[in-house]
KOLLUMZA-297445 format. One record per residue (C-alpha): y, x, z; residue in three letters. Coordinates in steps of 0.25 Angstrom, whole numbers, padded with zeros to 4 digits, always signed. Each point is the difference from the previous one (the first is absolute). Example, Ala and Ser with C-alpha at 12.3 -4.5 7.8 and 13.67 -1.06 7.14 Angstrom:
2
-0018+0049+0031ALA/+0014+0006-0002SER/
# end
This chain:
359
+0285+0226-0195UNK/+0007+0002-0014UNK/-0004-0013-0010UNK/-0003+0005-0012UNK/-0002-0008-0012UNK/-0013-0004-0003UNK/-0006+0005-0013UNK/-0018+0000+0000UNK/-0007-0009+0007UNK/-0003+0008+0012UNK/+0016-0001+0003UNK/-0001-0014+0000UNK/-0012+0000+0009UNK/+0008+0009+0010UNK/+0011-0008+0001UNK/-0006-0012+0002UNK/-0007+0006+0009UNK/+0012+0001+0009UNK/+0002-0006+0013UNK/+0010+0006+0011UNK/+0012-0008+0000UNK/+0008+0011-0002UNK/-0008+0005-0014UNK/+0002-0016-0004UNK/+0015+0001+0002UNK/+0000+0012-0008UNK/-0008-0007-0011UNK/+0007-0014-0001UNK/+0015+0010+0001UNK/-0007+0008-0012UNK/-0003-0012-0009UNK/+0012-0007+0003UNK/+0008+0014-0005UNK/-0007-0001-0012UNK/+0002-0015-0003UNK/+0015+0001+0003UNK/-0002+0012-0009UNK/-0006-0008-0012UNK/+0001-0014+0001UNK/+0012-0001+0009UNK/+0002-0007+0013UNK/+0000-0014-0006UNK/-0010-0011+0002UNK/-0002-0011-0010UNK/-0005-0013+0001UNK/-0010-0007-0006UNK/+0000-0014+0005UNK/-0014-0005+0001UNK/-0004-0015-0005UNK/-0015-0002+0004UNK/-0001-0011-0010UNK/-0015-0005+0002UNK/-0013+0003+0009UNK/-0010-0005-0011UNK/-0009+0011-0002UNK/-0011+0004-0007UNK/-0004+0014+0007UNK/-0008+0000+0013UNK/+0005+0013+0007UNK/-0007+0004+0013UNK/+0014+0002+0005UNK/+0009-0010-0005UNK/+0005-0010+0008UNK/+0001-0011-0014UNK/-0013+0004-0004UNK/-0008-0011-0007UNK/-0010-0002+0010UNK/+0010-0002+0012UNK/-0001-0015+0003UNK/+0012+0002+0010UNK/+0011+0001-0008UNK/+0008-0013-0007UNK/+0000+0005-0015UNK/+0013-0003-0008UNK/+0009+0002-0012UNK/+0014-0001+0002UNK/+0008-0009-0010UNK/+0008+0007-0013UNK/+0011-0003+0005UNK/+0000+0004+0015UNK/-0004+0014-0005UNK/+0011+0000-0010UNK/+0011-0004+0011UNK/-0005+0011+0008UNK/+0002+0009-0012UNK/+0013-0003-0001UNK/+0002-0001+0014UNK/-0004+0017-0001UNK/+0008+0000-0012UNK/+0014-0003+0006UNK/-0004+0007+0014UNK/+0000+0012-0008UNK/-0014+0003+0001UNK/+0000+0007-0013UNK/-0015-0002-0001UNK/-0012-0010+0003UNK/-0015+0003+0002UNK/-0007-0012-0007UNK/-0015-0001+0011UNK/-0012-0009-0001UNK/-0014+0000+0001UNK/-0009+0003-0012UNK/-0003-0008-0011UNK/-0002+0003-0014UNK/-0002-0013-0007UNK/+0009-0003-0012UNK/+0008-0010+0008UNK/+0005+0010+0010UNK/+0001+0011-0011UNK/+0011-0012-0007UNK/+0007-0004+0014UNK/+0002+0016+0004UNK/+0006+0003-0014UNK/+0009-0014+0001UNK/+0005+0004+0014UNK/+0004+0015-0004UNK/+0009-0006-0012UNK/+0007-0009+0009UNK/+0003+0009+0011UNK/+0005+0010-0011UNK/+0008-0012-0007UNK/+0006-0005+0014UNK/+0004+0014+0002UNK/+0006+0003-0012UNK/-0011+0011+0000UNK/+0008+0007+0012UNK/-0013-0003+0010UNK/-0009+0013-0001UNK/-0016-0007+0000UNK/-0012+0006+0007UNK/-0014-0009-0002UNK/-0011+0002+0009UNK/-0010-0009-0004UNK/-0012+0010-0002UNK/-0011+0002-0010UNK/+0002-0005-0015UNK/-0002+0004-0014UNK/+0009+0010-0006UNK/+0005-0013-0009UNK/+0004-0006+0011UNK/+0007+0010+0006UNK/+0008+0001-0014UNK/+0002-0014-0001UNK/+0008+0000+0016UNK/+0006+0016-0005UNK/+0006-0006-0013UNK/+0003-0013+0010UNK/+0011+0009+0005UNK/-0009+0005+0014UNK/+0002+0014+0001UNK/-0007+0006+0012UNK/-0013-0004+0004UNK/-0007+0003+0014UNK/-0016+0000+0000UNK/-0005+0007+0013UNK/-0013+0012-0001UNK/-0002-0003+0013UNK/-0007+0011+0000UNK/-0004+0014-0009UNK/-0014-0002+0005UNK/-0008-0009-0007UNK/-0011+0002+0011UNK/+0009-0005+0010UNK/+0006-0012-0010UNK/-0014-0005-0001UNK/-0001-0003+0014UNK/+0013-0008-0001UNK/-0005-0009-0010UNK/-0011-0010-0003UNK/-0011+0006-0009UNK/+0003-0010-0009UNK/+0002+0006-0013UNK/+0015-0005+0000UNK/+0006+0012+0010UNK/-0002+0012-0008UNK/+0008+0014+0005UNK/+0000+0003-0016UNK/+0005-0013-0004UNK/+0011+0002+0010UNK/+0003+0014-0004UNK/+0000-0004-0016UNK/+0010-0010+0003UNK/+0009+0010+0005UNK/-0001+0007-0014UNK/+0001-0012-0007UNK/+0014-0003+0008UNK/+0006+0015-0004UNK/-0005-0001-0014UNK/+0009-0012-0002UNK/+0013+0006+0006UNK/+0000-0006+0014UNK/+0005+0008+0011UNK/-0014+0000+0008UNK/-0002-0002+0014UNK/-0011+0001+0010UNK/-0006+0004+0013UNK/-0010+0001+0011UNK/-0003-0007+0013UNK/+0001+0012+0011UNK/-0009-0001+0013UNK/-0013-0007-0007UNK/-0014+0002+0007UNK/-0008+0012-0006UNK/+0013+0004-0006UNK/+0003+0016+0002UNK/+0011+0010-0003UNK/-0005+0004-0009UNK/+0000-0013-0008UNK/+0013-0002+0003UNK/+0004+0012-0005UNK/-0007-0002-0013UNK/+0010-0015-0001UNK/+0010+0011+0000UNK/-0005+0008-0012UNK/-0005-0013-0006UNK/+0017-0005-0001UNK/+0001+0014-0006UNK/-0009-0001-0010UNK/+0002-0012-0005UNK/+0015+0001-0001UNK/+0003-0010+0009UNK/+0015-0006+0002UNK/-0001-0008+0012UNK/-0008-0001+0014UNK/-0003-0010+0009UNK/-0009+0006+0011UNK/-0003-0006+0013UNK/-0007-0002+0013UNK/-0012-0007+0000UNK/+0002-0012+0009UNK/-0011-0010+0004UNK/-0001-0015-0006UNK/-0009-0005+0009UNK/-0007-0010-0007UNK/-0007+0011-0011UNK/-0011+0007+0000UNK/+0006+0015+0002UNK/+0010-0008+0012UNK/-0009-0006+0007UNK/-0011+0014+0001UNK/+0015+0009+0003UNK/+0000-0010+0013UNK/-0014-0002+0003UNK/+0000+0016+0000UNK/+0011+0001+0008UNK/+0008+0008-0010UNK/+0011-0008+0000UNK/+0006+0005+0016UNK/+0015+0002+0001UNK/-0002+0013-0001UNK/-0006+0000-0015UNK/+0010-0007-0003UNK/+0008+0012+0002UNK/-0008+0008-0005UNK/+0000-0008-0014UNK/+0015-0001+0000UNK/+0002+0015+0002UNK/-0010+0003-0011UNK/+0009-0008-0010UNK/+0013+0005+0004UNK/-0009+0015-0002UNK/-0002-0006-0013UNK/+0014-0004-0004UNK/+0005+0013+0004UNK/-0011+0009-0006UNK/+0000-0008-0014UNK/+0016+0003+0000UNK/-0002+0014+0001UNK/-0012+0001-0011UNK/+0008-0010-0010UNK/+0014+0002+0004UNK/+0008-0012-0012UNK/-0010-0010+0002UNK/+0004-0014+0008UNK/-0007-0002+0013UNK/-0001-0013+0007UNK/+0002-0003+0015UNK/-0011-0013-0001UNK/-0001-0010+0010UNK/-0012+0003+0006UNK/+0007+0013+0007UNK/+0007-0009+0007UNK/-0010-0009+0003UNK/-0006+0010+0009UNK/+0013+0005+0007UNK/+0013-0007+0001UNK/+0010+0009-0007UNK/-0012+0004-0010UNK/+0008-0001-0012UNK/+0012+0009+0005UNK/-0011+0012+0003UNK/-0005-0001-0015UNK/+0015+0002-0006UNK/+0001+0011+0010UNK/-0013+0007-0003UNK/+0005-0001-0016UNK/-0002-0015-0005UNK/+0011-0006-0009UNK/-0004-0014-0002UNK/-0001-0011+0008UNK/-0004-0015-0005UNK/+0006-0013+0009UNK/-0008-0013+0000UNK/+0006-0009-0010UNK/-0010-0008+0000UNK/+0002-0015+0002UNK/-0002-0001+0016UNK/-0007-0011+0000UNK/-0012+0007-0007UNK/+0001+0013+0008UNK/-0012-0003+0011UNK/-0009-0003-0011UNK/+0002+0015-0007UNK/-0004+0008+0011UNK/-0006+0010-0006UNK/-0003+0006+0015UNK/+0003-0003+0014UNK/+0013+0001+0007UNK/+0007+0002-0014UNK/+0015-0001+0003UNK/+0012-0009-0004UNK/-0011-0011-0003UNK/+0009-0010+0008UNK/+0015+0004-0006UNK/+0008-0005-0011UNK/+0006+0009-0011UNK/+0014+0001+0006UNK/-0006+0006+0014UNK/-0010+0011-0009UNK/+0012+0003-0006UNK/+0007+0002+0013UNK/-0010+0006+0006UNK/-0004+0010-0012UNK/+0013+0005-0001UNK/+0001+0004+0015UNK/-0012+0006+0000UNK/+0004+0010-0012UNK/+0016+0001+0006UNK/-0010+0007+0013UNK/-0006+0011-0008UNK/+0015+0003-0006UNK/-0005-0003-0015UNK/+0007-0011-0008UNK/-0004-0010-0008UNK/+0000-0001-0017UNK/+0005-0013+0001UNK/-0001-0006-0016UNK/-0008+0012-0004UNK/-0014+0000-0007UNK/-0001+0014+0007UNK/-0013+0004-0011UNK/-0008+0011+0005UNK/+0007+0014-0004UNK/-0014+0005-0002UNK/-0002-0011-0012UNK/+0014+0006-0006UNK/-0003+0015+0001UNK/-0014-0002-0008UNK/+0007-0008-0010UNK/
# end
């Protein structure tokens, strides 16, 4: 078949729809056409510090979600996140993703803002900055902009609020709209926006994963980080997946083809816009990452995180690198992207060109 790119909703539906593994090859060679095409065949880092497991939210899927009494909570001292800044800094990172759990009080609000000026000052303003911290006030998201952060990611999870509600707590403080205002909050002050949906969820349907699609559209958005659902299986939505039994080897691969589909078909909709390869593609097959650049993604993010801390952010299970240091990601990154035959933007920011275009 002749891959044509997608422009209504019932275009995306039929490519997603897509599963002879000769149409799939066709569709991943398409979109990685269109990305050499429009945002070159570079891959830029975004080190990743996972700085605390405090949070505030209760996610029926998250594996540091309040209510899991399995996990050692922690806050990694100032200074150990700040040597790994640098440590990303003169490896020629180019750029950090700052990640925590939620919080919102006015501690936190103060300790986020601190840290984005010393990593800027340590840097010499030369390390790009990403927060994904999650939901706050517009205020607050000035105060960490104006900080010198300039990207922020905040997953959708999904376009469907429906379908968002049965992720969540009815609890008053998950709310699809709050979500959603946040992302408008975040392009009014002048960050390059991120987001992203979760990609195999129960009751989810093409069509709703279409609809993430036309949501990235609609909202402008610069950057996506989409993935897999995986299992954690200490959470409500986990431990249902494996009493149901719908968490066999072979959904598995059915949820990690359903993301590299959505890499691929999200490329050709929004051609200049950043894709991520996330961790949780690998988590379910061994080389998961190097599908996702092939299939269009151009971003990855090595685990800078202090190792010591890395079993206790386990957002799933079976998330990779948990037991590395830096220098081996590093390694082990670069290998992975030599493989596909892209390179690396070593001491680049590499900003979305969608965000550049618009402006």
């Amino acid at each position: 078949m002749k891959i044509k790119p997608p422009k209504t909703r019932d275009d995306l539906i039929a490519l997603l729809s897509l599963t002879e593994p000769d149409d799939l090859q066709e569709l991943y060679d398409a979109a990685y056409a269109v990305k050499a095409e429009n945002v070159g065949r570079v891959v830029y880092y975004r080190g990743l510090i996972e700085f605390s497991n405090y949070c505030i939210k209760d996610c029926k899927y998250c594996g540091i979600r309040k209510s899991n009494d399995e996990v050692e909570r922690f806050d990694t001292p100032r200074e150990d996140i700040l040597a790994m800044a640098r440590w990303a800094y003169e490896n020629k990172y180019g750029s950090l993703t700052i990640q925590s759990g939620e919080r919102q009080d006015e501690a936190f609000i103060d300790y986020v803002e601190g840290l984005v000026r010393d990593i800027k000052e340590l840097s010499d303003g030369k390390l790009g900055l990403t927060l994904c911290v999650g939901e706050q006030t517009e205020e607050t998201y000035r105060r960490w902009f104006e900080a010198g952060a300039h990207r922020y990611l905040l997953r959708i999870e999904t376009s469907n609020p429906a379908l968002y509600a049965t992720l969540h707590p009815d609890d008053g403080h998950h709310k699809w709209q709050v979500r959603k205002a946040c992302l408008e909050s975040l392009r009014r002050i002048g960050y390059q926006v991120g987001t992203g949906d979760m990609i195999g969820l129960p009751g989810q349907t093409l069509g709703d994963l279409a609809d993430d699609i036309l949501l990235y559209r609609d909202m402008d958005i610069d950057m996506i980080g989409m993935g897999p659902y995986v299992v954690h299986h200490n959470t409500p939505i986990g431990k249902a997946v494996l009493a149901s039994g719908m968490d066999s080897k072979e959904e598995q691969k059915r949820r990690l083809e359903m993301g590299l589909k959505m890499i691929a078909v999200t490329r050709l909709f929004l051609p200049d816009v950043n894709i991520a390869a996330t961790t949780a593609l690998q988590a379910l097959h061994p080389l998961g990452r190097e599908l996702g650049l092939k299939a269009g993604a151009n971003v990855l993010m090595p685990i800078v995180t202090v190792p010591k801390f890395r079993p206790q952010y386990l957002l799933y299970d079976n998330k990779p690198c948990v037991d590395e240091v830096p220098e081996q990601c590093k390694n082990c990154i670069s290998a992975r992207v030599a493989s596909v035959g892209d390179t690396i933007g070593f001491g680049q920011w590499g900003d979305s060109p969608h965000f550049f275009h618009r402006k």
